[in-house]
N, C-alpha and C positions, 0 to 999 in steps of 0.2 A: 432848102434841103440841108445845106450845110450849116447854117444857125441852129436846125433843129438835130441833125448832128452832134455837135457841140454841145449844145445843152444838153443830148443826152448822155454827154462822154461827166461833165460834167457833175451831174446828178449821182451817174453811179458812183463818180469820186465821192461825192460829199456821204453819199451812202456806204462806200467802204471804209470814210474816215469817221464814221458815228459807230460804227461796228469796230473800226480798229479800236477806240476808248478805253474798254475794256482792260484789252491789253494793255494800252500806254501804261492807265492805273496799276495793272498788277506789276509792271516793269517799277513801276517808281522806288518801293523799299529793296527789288533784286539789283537796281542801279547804284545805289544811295551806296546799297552794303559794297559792290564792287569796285566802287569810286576808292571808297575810306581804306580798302584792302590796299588796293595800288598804291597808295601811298603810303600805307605800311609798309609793302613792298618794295618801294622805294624807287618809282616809278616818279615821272615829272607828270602836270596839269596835262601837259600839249601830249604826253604819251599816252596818257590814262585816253583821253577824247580821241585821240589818234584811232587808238587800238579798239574801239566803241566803235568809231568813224568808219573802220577799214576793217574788221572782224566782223562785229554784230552776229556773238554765236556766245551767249550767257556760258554753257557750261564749258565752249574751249574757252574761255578768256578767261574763267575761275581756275583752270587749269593749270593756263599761262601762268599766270602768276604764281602758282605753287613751284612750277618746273624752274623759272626764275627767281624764286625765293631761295630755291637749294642749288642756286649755279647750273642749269640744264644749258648747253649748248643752243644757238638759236638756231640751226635743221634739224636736230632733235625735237625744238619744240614746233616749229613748223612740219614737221611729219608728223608728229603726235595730233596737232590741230587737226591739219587733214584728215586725218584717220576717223577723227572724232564728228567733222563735221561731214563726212561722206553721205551722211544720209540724208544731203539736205538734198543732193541729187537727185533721187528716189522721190524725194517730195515736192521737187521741181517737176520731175516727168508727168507725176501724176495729174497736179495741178496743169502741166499745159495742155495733156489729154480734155480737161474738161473746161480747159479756156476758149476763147476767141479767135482765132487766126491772125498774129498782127507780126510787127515788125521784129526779126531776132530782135535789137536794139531793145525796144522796150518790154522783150519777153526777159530778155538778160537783168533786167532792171529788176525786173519784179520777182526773180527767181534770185538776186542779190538779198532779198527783203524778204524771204522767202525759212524764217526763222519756224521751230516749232507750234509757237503760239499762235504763228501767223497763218500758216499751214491747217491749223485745226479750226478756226477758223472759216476761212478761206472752202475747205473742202466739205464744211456741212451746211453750209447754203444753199440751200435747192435750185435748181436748172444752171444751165450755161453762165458761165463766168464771164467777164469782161475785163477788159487788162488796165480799165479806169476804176474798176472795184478792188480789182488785188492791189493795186497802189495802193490806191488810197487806204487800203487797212495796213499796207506797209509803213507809209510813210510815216502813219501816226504813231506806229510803234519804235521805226527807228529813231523820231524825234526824240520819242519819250527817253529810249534807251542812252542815246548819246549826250542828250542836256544832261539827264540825272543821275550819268559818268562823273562829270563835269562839277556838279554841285555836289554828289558824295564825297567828293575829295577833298573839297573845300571844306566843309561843314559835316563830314562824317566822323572823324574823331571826337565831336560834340556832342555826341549824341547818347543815350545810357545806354550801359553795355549791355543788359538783359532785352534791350532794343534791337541791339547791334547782332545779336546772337537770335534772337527769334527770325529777322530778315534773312536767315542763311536757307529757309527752306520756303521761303516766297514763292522762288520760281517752280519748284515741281508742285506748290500747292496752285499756280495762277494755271498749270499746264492742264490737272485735274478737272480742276471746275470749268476750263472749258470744253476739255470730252464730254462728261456729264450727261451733256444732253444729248450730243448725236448718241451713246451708249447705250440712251433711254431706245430709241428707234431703230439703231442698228445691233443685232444680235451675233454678225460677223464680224464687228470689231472689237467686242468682246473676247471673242475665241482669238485673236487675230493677235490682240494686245496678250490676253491669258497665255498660248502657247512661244510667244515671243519670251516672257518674262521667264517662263520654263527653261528655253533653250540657252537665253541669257543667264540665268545662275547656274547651269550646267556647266558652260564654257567658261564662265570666269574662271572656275577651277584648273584651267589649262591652260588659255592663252591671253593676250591683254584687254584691256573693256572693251576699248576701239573695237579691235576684232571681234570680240563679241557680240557687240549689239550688230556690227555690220552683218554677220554669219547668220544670226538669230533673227534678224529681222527677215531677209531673205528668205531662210529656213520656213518661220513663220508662213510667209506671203505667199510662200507656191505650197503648202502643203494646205494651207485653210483655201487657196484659190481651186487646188485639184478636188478638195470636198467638195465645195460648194458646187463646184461645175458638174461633179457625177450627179450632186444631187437634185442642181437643176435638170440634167440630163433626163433623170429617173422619173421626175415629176410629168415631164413635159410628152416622155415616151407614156406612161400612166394616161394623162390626161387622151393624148390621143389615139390610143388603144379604147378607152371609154365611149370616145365621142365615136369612132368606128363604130361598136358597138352597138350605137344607140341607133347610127343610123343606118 
């Protein structure tokens, strides 16, 4: 029992790390480009991989660098981070709704790895999750992200600039192509993502992104949540108002 266990703890790894792929690949030219930044930035090898190593959050750490390009204070930049990565929260919760039951320890693990790519991912795989599948599509993506820190810095000033400049929108194009498909199937997250993107260029006009995506996303979730729920409601009162009826 426990060999067979194991091998099926396993399996789902190797099945969540053939699914993470994907990702690694699309990390590769968003790394490359982040690496050869940092060291414009004037960032060291060990700080570039550090901040890879110990963020793992694409759009705070492009951030970082900007707030430390022009001198930001480092709680400044550290509350700005957090602000921006708050929503990984939100995407921890959901995922552990539809995980496993296992140990915090390794739930904390996997909610550290727990990036948007990872996340989309992750959350359009049909049935119950296993917390050796969400690794494993973690791990292959933090690898990806962290080595190809590491080597953009090295060997990303080498690279042609018309290169260097098309890698700057990798990452929302790597984020896209993997909705795509759940988008095809779900018709809620359409509306879900659509009135987010509403609420979000509404707010930016007033307060800062952070808070904006945090407000709008929110906003979004319980307003597309209270739809659907009257209108499962409606259906289901319908439905059995008919079958009364019938019989």
């Amino acid at each position: 029992m426990f060999f067979r266990t194991r091998q099926n703890q396993e399996n789902q790894f190797f099945s969540g790390a053939l699914a993470g792929i994907s990702i690694a690949l699309g990390y590769l030219p968003v790394a490359l480009t982040f690496g050869f930044i940092a060291e414009a930035t004037g960032l060291s090898l060990v700080e570039t991989i550090g901040m890879s190593a110990f963020v793992f959050a694409g759009a705070a750490q492009y951030m970082s660098l900007s707030l430390i390009a022009i001198g930001t204070g480092a709680l400044e930049i550290i509350f700005t981070t957090f602000i921006i990565n708050i929503r990984h929260l939100l995407m921890s919760t959901a995922i552990s709704e539809k995980a496993e039951q296992d140990h915090p320890i390794v739930r904390a693990l996997y909610a550290f790895g727990m990036t948007d790519e990872v996340f989309a991912v992750t959350s359009t795989k049909e049935g119950r999750l296993t917390s050796s599948y969400i690794l494993g599509v973690a791990v292959v993506a933090y690898s990806s992200w962290v080595i190809n820190s590491g080597i953009g810095y090295v060997i990303g000033t080498s690279l042609p600039e018309t290169l260097q400049k098309s890698m700057s929108i990798a990452l929302y194009a790597l984020f896209i192509a993997l909705l795509v498909p759940s988008l095809k199937k779900h018709r809620k997250i359409i509306w879900l993502a659509s009135v987010a993107a509403v609420f979000n260029s509404f707010l930016l006009l007033f307060i800062p992104s952070g808070w904006a995506i945090i407000i709008a996303t929110l906003a979004s979730a319980i307003i597309i949540e209270i739809i659907y729920s009257k209108k499962t409601n409606y259906f289901d009162h319908e439905k059995a108002t008919s079958e009364k009826e019938c019989g």
